[in-house]
C-alpha positions as a LaTeX table, in Angstrom:
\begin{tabular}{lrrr}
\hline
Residue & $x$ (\AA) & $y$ (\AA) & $z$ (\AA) \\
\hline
Unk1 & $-3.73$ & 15.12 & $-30.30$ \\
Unk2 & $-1.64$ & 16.74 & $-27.27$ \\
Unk3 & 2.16 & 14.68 & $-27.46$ \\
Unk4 & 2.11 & 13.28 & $-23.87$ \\
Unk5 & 5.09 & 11.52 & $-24.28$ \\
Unk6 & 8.30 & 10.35 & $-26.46$ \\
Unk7 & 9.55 & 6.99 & $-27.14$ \\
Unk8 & 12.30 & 6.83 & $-29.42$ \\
Unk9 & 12.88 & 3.49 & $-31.25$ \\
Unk10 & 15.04 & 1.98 & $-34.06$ \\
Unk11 & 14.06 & $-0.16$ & $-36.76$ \\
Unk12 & 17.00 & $-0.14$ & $-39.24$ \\
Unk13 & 15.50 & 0.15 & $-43.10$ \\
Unk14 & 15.82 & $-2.71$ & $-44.70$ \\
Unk15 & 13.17 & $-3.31$ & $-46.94$ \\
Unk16 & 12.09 & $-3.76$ & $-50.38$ \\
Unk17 & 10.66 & $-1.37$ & $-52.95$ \\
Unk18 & 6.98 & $-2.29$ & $-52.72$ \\
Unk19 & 6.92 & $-4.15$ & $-49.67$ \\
Unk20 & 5.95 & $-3.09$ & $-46.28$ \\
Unk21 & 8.25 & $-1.69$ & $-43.66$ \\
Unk22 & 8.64 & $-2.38$ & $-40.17$ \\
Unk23 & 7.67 & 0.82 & $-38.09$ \\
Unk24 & 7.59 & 0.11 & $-34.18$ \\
Unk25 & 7.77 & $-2.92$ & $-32.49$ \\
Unk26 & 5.29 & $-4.28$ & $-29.72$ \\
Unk27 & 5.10 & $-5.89$ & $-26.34$ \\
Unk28 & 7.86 & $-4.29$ & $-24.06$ \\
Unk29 & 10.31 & $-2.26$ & $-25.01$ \\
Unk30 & 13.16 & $-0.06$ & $-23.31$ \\
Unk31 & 12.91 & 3.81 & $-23.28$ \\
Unk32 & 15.39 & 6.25 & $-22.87$ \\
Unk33 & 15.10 & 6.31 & $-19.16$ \\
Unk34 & 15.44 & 2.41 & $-18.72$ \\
Unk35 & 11.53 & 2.07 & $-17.78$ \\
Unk36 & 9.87 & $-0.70$ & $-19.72$ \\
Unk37 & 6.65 & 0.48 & $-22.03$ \\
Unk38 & 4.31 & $-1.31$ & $-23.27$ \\
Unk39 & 3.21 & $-1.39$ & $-26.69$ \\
Unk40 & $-0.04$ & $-3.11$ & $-28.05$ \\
Unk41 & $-0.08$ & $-3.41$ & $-31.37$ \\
Unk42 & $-3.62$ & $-4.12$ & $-32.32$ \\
Unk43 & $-4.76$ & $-1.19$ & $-29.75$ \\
Unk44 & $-2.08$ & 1.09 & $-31.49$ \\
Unk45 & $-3.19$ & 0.61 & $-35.10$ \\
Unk46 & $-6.90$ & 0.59 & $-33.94$ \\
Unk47 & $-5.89$ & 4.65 & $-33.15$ \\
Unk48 & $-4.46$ & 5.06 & $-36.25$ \\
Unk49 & $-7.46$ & 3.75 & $-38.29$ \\
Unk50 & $-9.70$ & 5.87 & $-35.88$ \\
Unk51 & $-7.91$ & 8.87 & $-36.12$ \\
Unk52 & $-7.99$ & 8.47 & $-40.11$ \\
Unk53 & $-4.65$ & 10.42 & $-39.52$ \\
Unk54 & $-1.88$ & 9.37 & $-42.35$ \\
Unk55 & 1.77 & 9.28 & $-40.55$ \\
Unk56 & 4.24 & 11.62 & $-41.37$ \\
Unk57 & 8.36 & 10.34 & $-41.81$ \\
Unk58 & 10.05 & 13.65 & $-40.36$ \\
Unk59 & 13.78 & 14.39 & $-41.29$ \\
Unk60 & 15.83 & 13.75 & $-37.95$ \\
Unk61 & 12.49 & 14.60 & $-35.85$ \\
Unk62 & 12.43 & 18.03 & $-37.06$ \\
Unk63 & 8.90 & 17.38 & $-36.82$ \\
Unk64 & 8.61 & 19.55 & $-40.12$ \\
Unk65 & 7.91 & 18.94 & $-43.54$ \\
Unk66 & 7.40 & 15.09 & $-44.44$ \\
Unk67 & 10.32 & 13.06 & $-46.36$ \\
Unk68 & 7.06 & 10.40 & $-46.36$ \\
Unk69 & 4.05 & 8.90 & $-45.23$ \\
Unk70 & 2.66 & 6.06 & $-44.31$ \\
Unk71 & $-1.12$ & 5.78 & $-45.33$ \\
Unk72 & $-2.97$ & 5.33 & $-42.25$ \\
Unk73 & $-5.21$ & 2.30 & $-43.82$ \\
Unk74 & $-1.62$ & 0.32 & $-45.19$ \\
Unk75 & $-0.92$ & $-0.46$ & $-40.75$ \\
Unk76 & $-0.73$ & $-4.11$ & $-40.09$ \\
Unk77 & 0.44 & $-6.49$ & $-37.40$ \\
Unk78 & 2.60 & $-9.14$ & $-37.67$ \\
Unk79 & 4.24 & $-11.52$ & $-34.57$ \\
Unk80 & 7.45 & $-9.42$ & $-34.71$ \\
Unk81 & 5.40 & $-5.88$ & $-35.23$ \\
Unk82 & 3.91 & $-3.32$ & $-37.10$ \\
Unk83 & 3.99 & $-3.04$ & $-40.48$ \\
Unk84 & 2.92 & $-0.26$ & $-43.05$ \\
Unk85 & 2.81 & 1.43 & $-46.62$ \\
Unk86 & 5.40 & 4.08 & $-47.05$ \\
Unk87 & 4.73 & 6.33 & $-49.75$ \\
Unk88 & 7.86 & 8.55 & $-49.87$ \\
Unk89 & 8.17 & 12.08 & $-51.48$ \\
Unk90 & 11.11 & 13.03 & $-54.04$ \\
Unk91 & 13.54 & 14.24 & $-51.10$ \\
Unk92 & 12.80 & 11.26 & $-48.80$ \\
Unk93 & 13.30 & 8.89 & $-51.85$ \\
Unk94 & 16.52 & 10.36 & $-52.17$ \\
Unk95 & 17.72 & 10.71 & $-48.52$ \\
Unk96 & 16.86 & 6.10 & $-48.24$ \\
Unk97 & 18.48 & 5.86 & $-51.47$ \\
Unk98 & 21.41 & 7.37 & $-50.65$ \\
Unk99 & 21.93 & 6.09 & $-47.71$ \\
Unk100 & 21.60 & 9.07 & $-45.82$ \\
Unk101 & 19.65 & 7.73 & $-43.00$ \\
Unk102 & 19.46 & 4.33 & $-41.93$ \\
Unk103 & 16.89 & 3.76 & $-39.37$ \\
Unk104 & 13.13 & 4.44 & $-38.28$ \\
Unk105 & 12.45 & 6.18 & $-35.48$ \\
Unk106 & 8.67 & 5.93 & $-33.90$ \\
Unk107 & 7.63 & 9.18 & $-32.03$ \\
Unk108 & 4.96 & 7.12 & $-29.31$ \\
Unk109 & 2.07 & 9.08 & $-27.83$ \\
Unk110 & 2.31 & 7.47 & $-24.11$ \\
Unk111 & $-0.63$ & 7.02 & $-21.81$ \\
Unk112 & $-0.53$ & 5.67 & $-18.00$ \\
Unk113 & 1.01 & 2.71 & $-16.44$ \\
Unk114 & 3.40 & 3.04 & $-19.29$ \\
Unk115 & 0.83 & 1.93 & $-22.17$ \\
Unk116 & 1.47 & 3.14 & $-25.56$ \\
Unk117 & $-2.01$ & 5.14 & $-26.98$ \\
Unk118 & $-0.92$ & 6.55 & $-30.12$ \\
Unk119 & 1.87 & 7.33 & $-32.68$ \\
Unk120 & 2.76 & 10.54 & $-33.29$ \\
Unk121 & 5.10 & 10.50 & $-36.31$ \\
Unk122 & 8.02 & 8.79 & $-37.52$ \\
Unk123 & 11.46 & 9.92 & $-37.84$ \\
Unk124 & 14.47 & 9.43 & $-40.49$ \\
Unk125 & 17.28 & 9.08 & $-38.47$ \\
Unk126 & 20.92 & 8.03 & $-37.75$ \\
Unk127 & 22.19 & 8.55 & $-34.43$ \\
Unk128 & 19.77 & 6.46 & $-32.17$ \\
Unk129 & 19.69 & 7.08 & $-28.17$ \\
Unk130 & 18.24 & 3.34 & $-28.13$ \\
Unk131 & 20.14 & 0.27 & $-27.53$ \\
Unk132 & 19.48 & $-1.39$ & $-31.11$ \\
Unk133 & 20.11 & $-5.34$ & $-28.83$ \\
Unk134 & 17.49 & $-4.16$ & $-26.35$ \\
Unk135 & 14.89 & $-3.71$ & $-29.17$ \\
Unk136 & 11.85 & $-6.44$ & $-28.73$ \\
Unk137 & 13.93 & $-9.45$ & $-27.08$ \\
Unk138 & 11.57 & $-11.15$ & $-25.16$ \\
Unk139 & 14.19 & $-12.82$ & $-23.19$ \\
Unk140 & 15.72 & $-9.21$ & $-22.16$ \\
Unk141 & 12.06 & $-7.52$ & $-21.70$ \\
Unk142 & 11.35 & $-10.72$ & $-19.20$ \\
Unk143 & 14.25 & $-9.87$ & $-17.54$ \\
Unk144 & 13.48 & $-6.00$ & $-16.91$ \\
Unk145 & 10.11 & $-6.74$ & $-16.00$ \\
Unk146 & 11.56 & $-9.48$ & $-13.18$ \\
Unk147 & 13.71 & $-6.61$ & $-12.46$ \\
Unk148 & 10.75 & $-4.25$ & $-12.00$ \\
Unk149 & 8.49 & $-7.16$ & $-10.16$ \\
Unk150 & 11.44 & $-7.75$ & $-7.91$ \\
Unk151 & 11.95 & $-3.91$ & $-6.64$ \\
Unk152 & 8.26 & $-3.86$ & $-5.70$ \\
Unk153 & 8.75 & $-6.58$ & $-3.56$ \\
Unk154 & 11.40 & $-5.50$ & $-2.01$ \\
Unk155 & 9.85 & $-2.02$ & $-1.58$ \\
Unk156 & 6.52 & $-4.19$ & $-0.37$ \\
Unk157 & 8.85 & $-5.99$ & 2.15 \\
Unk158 & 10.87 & $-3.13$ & 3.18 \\
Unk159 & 7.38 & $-0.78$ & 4.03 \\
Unk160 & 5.87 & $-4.13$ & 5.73 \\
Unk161 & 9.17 & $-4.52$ & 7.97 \\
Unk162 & 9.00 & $-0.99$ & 8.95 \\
Unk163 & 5.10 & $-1.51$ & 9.90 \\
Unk164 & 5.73 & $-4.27$ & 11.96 \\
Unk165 & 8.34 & $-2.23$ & 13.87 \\
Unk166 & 5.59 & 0.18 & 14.72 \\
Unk167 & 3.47 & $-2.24$ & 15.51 \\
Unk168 & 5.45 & $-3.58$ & 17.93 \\
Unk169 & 6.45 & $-0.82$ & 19.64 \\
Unk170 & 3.06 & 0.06 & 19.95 \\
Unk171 & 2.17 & $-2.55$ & 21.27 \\
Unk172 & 4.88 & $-2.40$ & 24.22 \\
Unk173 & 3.96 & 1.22 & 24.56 \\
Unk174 & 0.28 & 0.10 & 25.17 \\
Unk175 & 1.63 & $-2.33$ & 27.53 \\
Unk176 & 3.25 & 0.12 & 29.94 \\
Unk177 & 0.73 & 2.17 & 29.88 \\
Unk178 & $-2.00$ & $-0.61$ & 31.08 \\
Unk179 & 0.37 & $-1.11$ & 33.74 \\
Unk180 & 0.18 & 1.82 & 34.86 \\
Unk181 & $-3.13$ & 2.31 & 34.67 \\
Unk182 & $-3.84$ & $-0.62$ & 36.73 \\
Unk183 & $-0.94$ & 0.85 & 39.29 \\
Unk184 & $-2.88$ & 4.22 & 39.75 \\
Unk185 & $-6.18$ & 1.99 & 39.46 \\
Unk186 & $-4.87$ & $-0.30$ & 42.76 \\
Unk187 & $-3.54$ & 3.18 & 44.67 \\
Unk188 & $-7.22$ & 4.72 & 44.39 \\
Unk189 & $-8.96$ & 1.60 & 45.30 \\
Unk190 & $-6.68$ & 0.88 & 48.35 \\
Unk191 & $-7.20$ & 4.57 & 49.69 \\
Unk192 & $-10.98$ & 4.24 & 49.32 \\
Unk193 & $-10.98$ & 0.91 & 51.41 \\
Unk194 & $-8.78$ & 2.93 & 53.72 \\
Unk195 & $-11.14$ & 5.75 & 53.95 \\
Unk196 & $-13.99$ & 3.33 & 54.84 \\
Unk197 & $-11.79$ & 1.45 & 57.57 \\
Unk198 & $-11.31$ & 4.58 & 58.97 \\
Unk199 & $-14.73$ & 5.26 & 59.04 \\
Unk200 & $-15.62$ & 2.42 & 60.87 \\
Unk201 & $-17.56$ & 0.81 & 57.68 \\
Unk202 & $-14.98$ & $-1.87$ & 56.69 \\
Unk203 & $-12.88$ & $-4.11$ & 58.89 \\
Unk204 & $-9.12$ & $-3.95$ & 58.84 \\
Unk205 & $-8.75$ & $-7.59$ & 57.95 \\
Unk206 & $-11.24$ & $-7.51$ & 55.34 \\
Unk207 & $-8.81$ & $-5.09$ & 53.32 \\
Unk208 & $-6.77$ & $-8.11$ & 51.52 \\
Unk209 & $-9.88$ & $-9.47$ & 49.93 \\
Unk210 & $-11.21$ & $-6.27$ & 49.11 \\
Unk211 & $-8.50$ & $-5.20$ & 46.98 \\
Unk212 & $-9.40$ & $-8.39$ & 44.92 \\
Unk213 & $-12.54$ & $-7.33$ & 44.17 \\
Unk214 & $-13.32$ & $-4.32$ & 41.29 \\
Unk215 & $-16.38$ & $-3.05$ & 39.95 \\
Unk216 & $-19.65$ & $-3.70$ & 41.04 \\
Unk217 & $-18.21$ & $-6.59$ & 42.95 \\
Unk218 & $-15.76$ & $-4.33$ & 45.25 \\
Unk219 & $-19.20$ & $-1.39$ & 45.30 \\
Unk220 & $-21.15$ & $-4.63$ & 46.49 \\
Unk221 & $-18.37$ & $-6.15$ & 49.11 \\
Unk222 & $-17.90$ & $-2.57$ & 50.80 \\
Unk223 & $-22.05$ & $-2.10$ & 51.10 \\
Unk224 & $-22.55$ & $-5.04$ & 52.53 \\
Unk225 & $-19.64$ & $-4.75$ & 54.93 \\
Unk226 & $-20.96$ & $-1.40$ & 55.99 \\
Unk227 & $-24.35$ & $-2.53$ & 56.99 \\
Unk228 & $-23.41$ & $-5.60$ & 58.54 \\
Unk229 & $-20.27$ & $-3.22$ & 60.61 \\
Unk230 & $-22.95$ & $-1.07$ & 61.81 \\
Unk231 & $-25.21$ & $-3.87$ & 62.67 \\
Unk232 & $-22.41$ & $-5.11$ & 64.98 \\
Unk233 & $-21.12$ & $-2.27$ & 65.82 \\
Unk234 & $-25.49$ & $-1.32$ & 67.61 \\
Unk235 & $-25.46$ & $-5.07$ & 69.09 \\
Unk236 & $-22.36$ & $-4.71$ & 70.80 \\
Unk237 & $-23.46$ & $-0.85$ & 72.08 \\
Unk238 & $-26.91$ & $-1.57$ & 73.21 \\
Unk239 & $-26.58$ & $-5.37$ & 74.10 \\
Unk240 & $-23.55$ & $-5.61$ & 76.15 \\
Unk241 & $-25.12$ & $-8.01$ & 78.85 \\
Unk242 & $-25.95$ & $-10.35$ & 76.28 \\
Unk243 & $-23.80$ & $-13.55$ & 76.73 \\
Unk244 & $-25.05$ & $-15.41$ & 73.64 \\
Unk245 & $-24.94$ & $-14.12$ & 69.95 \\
Unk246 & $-27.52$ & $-14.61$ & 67.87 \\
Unk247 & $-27.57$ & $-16.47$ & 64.74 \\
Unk248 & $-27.55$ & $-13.13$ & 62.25 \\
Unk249 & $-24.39$ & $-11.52$ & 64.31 \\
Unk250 & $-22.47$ & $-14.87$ & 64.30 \\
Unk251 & $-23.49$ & $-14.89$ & 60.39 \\
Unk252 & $-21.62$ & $-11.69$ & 60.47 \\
Unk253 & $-18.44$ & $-12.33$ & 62.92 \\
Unk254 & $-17.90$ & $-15.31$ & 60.46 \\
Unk255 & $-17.66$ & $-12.86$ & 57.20 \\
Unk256 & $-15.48$ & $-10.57$ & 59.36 \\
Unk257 & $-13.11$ & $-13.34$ & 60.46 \\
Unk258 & $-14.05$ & $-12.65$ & 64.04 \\
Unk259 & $-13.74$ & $-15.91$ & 66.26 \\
Unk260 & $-16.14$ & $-16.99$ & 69.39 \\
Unk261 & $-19.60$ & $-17.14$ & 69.74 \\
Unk262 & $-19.21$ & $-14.36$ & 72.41 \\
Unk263 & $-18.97$ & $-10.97$ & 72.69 \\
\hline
\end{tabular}
């Protein structure tokens, strides 16, 4: 199995001939870089037992020949962690006897989001890089992962501050630039009324309403305007004895704003 990771940790050896010995501990623990891992104990020996692999006990990690081993079907779980068979060779017996190393040192095979898949091998050691008072206290692995929880947040706050910043100034740029919009919008509508004042199709005092008007309403103002303009405008060229108005042409004085039944 490809060693994907290291996680060193210390369990000091304090057994008895015959009796199991404690070899990593589970839940959370603290690696050498101050991340919390997580180690699950029944998951962990369910990869030994598959792997049918027995565990060596390396000589200071030397990852070279075995002072021990711990028979891969002896792995058991207890509330405080996991627990094997060591069956130690003439030097290892010698080295614990002695007292020439004190602790256990797990060699962890690490997977993602910090999960523990696998142990690699176990080490004879006596100069841990672990704290020893860090080692499987719940109280102090609730506390890092608080610690952990409470970065994200303020990493989640931080990036949603930042996206309400952008929102809002998006939202003022989108603002100016509607105004403006409906700035040039109001210049080319007032200088096509113009153009059909000058042209004789629209009345001068009918510009104020037209410039309330957009759309098909305004297209639908200035048509009707145009017709009924003309209209007047033939009446008053070909009718100019004509004392009296008709009812049609005093329809259309009154949309103008022109006063008097009269021409």
């Amino acid at each position: 199995m490809k060693r994907q990771g290291k996680l060193k940790n210390i369990v000091e050896l304090n057994f008895k001939q015959g009796e199991k010995i404690k070899v990593s501990p589970v839940g959370s623990v603290i690696g050498l870089d101050g991340r919390a891992f997580v180690i699950d104990g029944q998951a962990l020996i369910d990869s030994i037992t598959k792997n049918a692999l027995d565990i060596p006990i390396d000589e200071n990690h030397n990852f070279g020949r075995a002072t021990g081993w711990l028979p891969h079907g002896s792995f058991e779980l207890r509330s405080d962690g996991i627990y094997a068979s060591v069956e130690w060779t003439t030097d290892g017996e010698g080295l614990v006897s002695n007292r020439s190393y004190r602790y256990l040192s797990p060699v962890y095979l690490m997977g993602d989001n910090r999960k523990v898949i696998g142990l690699d091998s176990v080490g004879l050691v006596n100069t841990p890089n672990l704290l020893n008072t860090a080692l499987n206290k719940q109280e102090e692995d609730d506390s890092m992962e608080k610690d952990l929880l409470e970065k994200e947040l303020n990493t989640v706050k931080a990036q949603n501050t930042e996206l309400n910043t952008k929102v809002t100034t998006l939202s003022d740029q989108l603002k100016e630039a509607n105004a403006k919009l409906k700035e040039a919008n109001d210049k080319l509508k007032a200088q096509m009324i113009d153009v059909r004042i000058t042209s004789g199709e629209l009345l001068p005092n009918a510009k104020e309403f037209a410039m309330t008007l957009d759309g098909a309403a305004l297209d639908q103002f200035l048509e009707l305007n145009k017709t009924n303009t003309k209209h007047l405008n033939k009446r008053i060229g070909t009718e100019a004895n004509v004392q009296e108005l008709d009812e049609a042409t005093k329809a259309v004085n009154a949309q103008l704003g022109i006063e008097g039944d009269k021409k």
